[in-house]
LOBA-835496 format. One record per residue: y negated, z negated, x of N, C-alpha, C in turn; residue in three letters. Coordinates in steps of 0.02 Angstrom, whole numbers, plus 50000, padded with zeros to 5 digits. Layout:
REM LOBA-835496
YZXYZXYZXALA...
END
This chain:
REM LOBA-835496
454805305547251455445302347269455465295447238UNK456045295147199456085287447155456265282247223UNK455945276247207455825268847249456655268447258UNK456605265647314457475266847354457685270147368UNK457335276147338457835284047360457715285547465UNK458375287047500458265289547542458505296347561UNK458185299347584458285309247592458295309047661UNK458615312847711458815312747761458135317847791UNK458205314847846457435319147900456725312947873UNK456745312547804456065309947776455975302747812UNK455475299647829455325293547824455795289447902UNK455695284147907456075281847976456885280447940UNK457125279747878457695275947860458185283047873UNK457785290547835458025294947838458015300947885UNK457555298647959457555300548039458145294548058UNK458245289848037458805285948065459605288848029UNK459565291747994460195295747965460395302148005UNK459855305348021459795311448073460175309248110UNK460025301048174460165302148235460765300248223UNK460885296548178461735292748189462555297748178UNK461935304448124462335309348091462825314048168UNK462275313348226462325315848286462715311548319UNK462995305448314463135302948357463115293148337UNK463545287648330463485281548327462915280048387UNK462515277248360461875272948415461705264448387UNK461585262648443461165255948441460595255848414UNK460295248348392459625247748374459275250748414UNK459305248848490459165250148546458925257348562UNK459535259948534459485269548531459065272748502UNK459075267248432458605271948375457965270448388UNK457755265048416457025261548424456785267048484UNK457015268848528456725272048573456765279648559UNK457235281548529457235288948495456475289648452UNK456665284048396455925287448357455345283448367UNK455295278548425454505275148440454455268248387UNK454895266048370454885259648342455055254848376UNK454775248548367454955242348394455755239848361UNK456265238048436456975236348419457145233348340UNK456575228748346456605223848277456525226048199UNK456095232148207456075237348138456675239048138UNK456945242448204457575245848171458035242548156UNK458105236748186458765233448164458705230348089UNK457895230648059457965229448003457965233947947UNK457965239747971458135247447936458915246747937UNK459145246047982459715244747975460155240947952UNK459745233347942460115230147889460225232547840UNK459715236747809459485239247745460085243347718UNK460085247147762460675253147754461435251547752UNK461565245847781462075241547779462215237547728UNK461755236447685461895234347641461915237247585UNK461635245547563461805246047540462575253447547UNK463015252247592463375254647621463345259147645UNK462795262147672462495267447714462925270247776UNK462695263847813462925261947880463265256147891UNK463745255647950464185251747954464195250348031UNK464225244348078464085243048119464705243848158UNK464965244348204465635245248246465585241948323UNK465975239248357465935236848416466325240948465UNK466055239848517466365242748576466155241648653UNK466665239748687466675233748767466565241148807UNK466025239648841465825244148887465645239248968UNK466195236849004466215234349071466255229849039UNK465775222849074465945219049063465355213749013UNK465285209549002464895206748957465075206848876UNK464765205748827464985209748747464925214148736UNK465325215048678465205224048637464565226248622UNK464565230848631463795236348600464055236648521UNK463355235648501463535236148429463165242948406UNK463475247548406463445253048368463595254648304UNK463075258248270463035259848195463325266948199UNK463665268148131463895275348117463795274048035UNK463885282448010463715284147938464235281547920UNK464335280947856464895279347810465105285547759UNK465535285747740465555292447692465135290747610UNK464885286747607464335287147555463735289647597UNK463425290347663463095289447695462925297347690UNK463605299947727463835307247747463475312247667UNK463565309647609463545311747556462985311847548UNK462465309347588461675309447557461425315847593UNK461735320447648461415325147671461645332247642UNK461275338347629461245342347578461825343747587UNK462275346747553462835354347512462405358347498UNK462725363147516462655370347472463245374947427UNK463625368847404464335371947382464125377347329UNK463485376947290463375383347244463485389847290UNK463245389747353463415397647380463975400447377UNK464275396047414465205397047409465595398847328UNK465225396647266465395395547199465315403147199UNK464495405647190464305408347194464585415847215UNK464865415747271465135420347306465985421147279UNK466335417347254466835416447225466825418747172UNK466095417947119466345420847057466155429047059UNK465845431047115465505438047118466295440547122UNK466565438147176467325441647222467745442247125UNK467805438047083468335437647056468195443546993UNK467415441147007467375447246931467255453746945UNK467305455447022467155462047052467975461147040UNK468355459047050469175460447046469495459447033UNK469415456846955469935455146913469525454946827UNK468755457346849468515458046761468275450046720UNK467625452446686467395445346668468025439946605UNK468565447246586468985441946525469495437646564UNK469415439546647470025434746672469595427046697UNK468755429346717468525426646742468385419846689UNK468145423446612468015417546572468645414146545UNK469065416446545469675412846555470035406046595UNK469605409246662470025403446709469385396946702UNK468745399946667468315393746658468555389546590UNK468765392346559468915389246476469635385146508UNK470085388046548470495384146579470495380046631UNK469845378946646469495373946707469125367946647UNK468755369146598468565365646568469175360146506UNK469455363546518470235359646485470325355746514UNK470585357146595470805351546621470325347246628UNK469615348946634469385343946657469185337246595UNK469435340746531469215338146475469695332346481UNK470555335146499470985331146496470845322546534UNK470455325346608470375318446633469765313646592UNK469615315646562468975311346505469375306946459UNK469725312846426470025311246364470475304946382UNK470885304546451471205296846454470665292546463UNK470195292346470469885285346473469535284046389UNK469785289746332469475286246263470015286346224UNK469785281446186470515278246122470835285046093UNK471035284946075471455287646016471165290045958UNK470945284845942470555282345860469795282745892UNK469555284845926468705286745951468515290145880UNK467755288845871467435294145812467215299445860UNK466945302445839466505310445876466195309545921UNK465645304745887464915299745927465465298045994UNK465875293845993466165290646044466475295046080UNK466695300446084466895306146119466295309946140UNK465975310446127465295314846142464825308346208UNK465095303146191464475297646231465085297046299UNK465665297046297466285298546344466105306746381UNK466095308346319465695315546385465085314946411UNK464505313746387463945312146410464175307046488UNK464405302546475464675298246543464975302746601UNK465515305446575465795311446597465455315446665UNK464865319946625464515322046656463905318346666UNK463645313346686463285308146722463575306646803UNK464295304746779464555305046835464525309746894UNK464475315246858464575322646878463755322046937UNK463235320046902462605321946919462035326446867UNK462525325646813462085327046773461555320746726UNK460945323346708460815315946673460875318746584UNK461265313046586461315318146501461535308946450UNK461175312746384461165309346327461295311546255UNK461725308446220462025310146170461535306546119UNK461175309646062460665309145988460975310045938UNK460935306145886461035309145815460545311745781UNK460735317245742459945320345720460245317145645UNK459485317645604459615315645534459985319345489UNK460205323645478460785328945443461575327845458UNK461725323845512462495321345537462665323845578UNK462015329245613462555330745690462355329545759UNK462585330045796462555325445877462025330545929UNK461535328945955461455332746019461675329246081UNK461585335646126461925331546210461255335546252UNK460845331646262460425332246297460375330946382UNK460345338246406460305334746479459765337746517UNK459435334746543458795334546604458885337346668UNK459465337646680459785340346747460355343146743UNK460505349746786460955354146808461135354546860UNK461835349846859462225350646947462395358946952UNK462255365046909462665371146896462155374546892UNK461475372946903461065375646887460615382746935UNK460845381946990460875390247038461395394946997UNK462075392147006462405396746958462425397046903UNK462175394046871461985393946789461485401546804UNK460935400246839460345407646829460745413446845UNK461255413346882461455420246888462185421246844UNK462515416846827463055416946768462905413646722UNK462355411646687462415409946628463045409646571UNK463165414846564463735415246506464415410846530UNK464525412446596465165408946599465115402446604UNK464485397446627464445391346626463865386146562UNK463545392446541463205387546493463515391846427UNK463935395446418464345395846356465045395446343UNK465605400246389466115397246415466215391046420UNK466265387146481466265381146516465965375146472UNK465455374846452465265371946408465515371546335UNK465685376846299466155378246233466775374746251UNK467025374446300467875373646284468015365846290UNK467205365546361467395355646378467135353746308UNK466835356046275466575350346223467015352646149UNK467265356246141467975356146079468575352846098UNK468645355046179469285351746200469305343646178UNK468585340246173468565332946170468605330746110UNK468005336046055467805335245985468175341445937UNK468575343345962468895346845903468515352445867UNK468525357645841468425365045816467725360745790UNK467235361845814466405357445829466055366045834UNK465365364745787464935373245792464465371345843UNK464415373845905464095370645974463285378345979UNK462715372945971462165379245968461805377446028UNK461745383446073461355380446133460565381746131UNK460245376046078459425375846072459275376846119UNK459125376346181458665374646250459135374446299UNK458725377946367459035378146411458635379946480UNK458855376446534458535375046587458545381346611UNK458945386646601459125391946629458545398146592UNK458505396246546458135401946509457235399046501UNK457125394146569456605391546585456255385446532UNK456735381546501456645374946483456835369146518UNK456425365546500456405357546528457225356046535UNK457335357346488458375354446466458835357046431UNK459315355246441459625359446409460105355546351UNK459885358046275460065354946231460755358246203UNK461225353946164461815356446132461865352646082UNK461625356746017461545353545958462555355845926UNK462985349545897463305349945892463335348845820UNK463745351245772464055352245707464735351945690UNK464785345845678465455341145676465495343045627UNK466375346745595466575350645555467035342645528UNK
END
């Protein structure tokens, strides 16, 4: 686990994500839930507060001051797992059991369009290739992928990436997401481009490479 990283259940920062996920609590709450002294937690909790984890809230209970209760934040909410590949998953079984893989790679080549479209407004006009390809690389960074755009010595581009947000459904659809989906977002950006998929996480490599041939 990289330094700062917090994973929910692990460690006291990420047993303190558990309890709050259940319910807004006090320092008070959390110190006696998991056996820490008040003063750790409230400084776990600075922690998390700052970096927008958690967010503190008040509330008058009789008489005296507010209880200061902590709750998640929706960056907070976002650190505990998905499983949206199942649901994907189960969607693309339903569509190609009932409607056939030419409708299915279809609606991906027409998913990868649009999504090309929202890229393409954030680069000039006048972009070279390189600069469309490093706009996609960003692209999908954003996404959760970690990816990097190379020039090889002959003039053409790779897009190297280390990680697969697609990568459950990549092993069981391959074709529609690492050839489909992938073919259409990256012409849609760079134009009638010969896209070779060297390596791939799916076919049990480290990464998955896309050596590109800028026509």
């Amino acid at each position: 686990m990289a330094a700062g990283e917090i994973r929910v259940g692990e460690g006291t920062r990420g047993r303190i994500l558990e309890e709050l996920a259940i319910s807004p609590k006090t320092a008070r709450d959390l110190a006696k839930t998991l056996g820490i002294q008040e003063s750790a937690a409230r400084g776990h909790l600075d922690r998390l507060e700052e970096r927008g984890i958690v967010v503190p809230t008040f509330r008058r209970e009789g008489v005296g001051r507010p209880r200061k209760r902590y709750l998640l934040t929706p960056q907070g909410q976002e650190l505990f797992p998905r499983r949206y590949e199942l649901l994907l998953d189960s969607v693309m079984e339903e569509l190609l059991a009932s409607e056939g893989e030419g409708f299915v790679s279809a609606l991906f080549a027409e998913a990868a369009k649009r999504m090309a479209k929202q890229i393409v407004r954030e680069v000039p006009t006048d972009a070279s290739a390189q600069e469309r390809a490093k706009a996609l690389a960003g692209a999908l960074n954003h996404l959760g992928f970690r990816c990097t755009v190379e020039s090889t010595p002959s003039g053409s581009l790779k897009i190297v990436r280390t990680n697969c947000v697609f990568r459950h459904n990549a092993l069981t659809h391959s074709y529609l997401l690492c050839e489909v989906f992938d073919k259409h977002l990256t012409e849609e950006l760079l134009g009638q481009v010969g896209l070779d998929l060297q390596d791939s996480i799916t076919r049990g490599g480290m990464q998955c490479t896309h050596l590109i041939q800028l026509r």
